[in-house]
N, C-alpha and C positions, 0 to 999 in steps of 0.2 A: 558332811565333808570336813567344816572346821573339827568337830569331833576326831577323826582320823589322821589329820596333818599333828592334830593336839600329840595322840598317841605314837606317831611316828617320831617327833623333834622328844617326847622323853622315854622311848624307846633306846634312840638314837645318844640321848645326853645317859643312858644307864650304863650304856655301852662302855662311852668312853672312863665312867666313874668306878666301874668298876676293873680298870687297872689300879686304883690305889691299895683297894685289898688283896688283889693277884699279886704286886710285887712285893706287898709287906708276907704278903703268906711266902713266898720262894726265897724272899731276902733270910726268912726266920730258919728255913728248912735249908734251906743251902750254907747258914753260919753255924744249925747245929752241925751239917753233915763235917762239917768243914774241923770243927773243934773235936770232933771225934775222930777225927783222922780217918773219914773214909771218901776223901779226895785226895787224888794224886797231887805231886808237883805238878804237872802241865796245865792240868782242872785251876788249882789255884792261881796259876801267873792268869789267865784268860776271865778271873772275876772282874777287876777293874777295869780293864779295857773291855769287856762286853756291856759293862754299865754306860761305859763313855761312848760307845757306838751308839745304844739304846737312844741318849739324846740328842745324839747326831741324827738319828733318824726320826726322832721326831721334833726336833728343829728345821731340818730338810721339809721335813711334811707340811710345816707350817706354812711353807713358802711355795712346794709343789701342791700341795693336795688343797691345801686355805686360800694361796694368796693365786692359786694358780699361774704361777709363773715358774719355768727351767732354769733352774741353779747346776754349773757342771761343774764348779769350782768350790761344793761347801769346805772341803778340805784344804781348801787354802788360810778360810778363818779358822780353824781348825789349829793347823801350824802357826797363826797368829798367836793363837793362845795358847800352844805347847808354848811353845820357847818363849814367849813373852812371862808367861808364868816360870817356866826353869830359872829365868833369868832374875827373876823377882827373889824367887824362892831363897837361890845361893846367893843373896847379894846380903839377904836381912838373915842369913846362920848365925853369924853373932851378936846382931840386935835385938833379933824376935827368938831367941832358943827352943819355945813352944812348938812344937812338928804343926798341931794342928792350928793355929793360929796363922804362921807361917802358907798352909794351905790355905786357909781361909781366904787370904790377902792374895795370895798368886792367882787361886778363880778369881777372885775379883778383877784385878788388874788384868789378866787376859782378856776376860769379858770385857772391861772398857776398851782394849786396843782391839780386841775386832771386832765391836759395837762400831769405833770409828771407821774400819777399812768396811763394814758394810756401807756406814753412810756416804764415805766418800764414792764408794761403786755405786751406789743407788741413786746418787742427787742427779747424776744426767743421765743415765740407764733409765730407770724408773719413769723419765717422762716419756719414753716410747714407748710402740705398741710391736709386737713379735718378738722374735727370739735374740734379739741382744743380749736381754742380760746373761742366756745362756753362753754367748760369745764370750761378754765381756771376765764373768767371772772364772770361765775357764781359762782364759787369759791372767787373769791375776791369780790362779792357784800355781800357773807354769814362773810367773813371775817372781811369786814371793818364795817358792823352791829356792828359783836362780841366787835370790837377792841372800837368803840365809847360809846358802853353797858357800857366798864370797864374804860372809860374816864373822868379825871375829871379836868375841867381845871377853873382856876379864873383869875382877873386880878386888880391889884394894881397898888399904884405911882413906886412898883420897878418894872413894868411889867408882864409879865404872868407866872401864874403859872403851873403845869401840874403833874398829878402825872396817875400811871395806876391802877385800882381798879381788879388786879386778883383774888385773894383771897376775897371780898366782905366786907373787912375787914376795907378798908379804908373809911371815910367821907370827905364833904367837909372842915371841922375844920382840917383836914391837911395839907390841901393848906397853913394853917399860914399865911392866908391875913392880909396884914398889914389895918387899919381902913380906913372904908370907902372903899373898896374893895369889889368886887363882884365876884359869880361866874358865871361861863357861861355854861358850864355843867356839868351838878350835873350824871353821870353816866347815868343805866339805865331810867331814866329820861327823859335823852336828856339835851338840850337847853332849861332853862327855865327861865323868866322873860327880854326874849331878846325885845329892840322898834321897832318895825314893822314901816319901812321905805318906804317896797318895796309899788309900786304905777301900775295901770292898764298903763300908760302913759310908764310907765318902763319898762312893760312887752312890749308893743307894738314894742317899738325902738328896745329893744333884738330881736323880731322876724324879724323884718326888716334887722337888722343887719345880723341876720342870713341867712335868705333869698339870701343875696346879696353876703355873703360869701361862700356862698352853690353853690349857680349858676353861681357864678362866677367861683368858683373851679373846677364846673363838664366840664366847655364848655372852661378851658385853659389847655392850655401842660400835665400838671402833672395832673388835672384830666382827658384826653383821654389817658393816660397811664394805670391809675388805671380802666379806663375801658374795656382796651385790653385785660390785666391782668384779669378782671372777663370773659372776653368771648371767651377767650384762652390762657392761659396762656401760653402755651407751644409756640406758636407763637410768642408773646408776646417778651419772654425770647429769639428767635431765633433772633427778631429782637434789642437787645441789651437793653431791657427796665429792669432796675432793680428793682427786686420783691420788697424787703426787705424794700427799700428807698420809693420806691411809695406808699406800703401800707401804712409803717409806717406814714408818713405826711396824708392820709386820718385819718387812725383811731386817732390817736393824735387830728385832727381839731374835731372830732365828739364827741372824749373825752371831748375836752373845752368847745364846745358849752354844752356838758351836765352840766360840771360845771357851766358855768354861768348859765345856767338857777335852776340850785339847788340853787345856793346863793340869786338870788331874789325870789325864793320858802321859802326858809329858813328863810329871810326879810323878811314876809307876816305874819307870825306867832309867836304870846307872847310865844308858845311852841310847841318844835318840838322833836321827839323821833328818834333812828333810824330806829324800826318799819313801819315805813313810807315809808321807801327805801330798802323796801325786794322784796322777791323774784317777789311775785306778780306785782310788781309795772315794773320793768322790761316786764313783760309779756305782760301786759295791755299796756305800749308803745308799742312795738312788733306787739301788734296786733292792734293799727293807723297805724300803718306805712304797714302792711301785706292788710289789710281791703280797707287804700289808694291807694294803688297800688306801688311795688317796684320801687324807681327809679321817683316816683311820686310827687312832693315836694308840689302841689298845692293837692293834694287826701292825703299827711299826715296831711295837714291843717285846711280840712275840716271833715276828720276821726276824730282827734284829739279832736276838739269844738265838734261834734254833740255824740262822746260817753262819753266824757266825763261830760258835762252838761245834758244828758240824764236821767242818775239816778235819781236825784236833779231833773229834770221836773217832771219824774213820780214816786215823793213820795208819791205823792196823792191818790197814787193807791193800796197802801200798800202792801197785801201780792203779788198783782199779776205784779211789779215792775219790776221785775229781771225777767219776764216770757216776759215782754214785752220788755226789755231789749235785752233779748237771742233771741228774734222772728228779733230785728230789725238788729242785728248782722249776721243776718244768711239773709238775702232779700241785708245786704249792701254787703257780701261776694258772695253772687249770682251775683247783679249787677256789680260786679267789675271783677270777672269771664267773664262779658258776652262782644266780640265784641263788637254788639250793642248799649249796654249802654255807653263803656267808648267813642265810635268813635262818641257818637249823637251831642254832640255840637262842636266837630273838623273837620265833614264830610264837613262841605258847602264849608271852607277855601280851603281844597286839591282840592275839585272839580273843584272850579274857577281857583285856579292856573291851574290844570291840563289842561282845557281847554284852558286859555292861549296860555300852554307850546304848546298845537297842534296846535291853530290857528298859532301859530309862526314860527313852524315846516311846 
């Protein structure tokens, strides 16, 4: 039996390791296809943001499928880290001139600001037991929508400016930019006339990085904690593991990782609204990550590229697009349902061991 559980947890750790050679192998075939010119314009806009979804869903999964706990708001930290990085990015054009450097700094600082708006969600969420946090962070994705609608920020030789558009009353000419000054977002607008820096190369390395922060997390100390904690808590707790600390450092890293991936989403585009990180957009990660398999880091990956690039393949189809869209959604939630399906490329590994473990027995 210890024999078996052995075979199963590196079975299960193969799995997940081998997304590092899956996306370096697609990342290599999809740059040459790319440099040969045999993608279109639409193929190419949809590289980076499929990168950035990729670790939105498995940042999501951190927190649905690891920490088990319902996030309906991941896209709020999300637009934390768009516009917090936009913001970053056009403020240092003339001190940092580097594009990628400039990038560097903007994931950064996204990740810290929605590092923090996880913690501040999580400090009194976190100490309950049901669906709160589902409540509460859906509530802060509608929120932080609202608060960037009425946001209007520019940046000058004296630095940034910021003012809050409640009343509807205010323009960007109240910023008072001194010459030669620009704004960065003009309210319900968004972010508009920001330099698209972010690169498919950039997304890659994020997801890698991610990858390796993710599976490294689930299979040390503090992530077999946060897993005890989803599969008995009360166990868990008897045996001295504290709730509050554990969870908190899951959801926090799943916060960042969605920051950064907003900020090079936000880098991708001359204009960005907050529209874009509503409700829906939440849901749609939710359901790669549900679709993948909870807990599945290599099935959010490939959930993530094949619904999302999907639409985009069959536009060609016009009205009947989204019929064909819903048909394939409902075959991938079957197969993912099914034994069968998820055990057919894992079967051969356990058998050989197993037999092994008897001949040795």
């Amino acid at each position: 039996m210890n024999f078996l559980k052995k075979s199963k947890l590196s079975t299960s750790a193969l799995r997940d390791y081998c997304s590092f050679p899956l996306v370096t192998v697609v990342f290599v075939l999809i740059t040459i296809l790319n440099n040969s010119g045999k993608l279109n314009k639409s193929m190419q806009g949809l590289l980076v943001p499929v990168c950035c979804y990729i670790v939105m869903a498995i940042s999501l999964n951190l927190t649905v499928g690891i920490m088990g706990e319902l996030s309906l708001g991941h896209a709020g930290f999300m637009s934390l880290g768009a516009f917090t990085g936009v913001v970053t990015s056009q403020s240092l054009i003339g001190s940092v001139p580097n594009d990628t450097l400039r990038l560097v700094i903007a994931i950064a600082v996204g990740a810290l600001v929605a590092a923090f708006g996880g913690f501040l969600i999580g400090l009194p969420v976190l100490r309950l037991r049901g669906d709160y946090l589902a409540i509460v962070t859906l509530a802060f994705g509608e929120i932080i929508m609202d608060i960037v609608n009425c946001l209007i920020v520019g940046h000058d030789e004296n630095g940034l400016h910021l003012i809050f558009n409640f009343t509807g009353e205010k323009t960007v000419a109240d910023l008072n930019l001194a010459e030669g000054g620009t704004a960065i977002i003009k309210g319900a607008q968004g972010a508009v006339g920001t330099k698209t820096i972010a690169s498919f190369a950039a997304g890659f390395i994020l997801i890698m990085i991610t990858l390796f922060v993710v599976l490294n997390f689930i299979r040390s100390r503090t992530g077999r904690a946060v897993l005890a904690l989803r599969d008995n808590r009360i166990a868990a707790e008897s045996m001295g593991v504290n709730v509050m600390k554990y969870k908190m450092i899951a959801f926090v890293l799943s916060t960042t990782l969605a920051g950064m991936a907003g900020a090079l989403y936000g880098l991708n585009f001359n204009m960005i609204s907050a529209d874009k990180f509503n409700f829906n957009t939440s849901i749609l990660v939710l359901v790669f990550v549900v679709l993948g398999g909870l807990g599945n880091m290599l099935g959010s990956i490939i959930a993530a590229t094949i619904l999302y690039i999907l639409p985009e393949a069959l536009r060609g189809l016009a009205d009947y697009r989204m019929l064909m869209y819903a048909i394939v959604l409902i075959v991938v939630m079957l197969a993912t349902n099914n034994p069968k399906v998820k055990n057919l490329f894992m079967k051969i590994i356990p058998k050989r061991k197993s037999k092994e473990g008897g001949a040795a027995q």
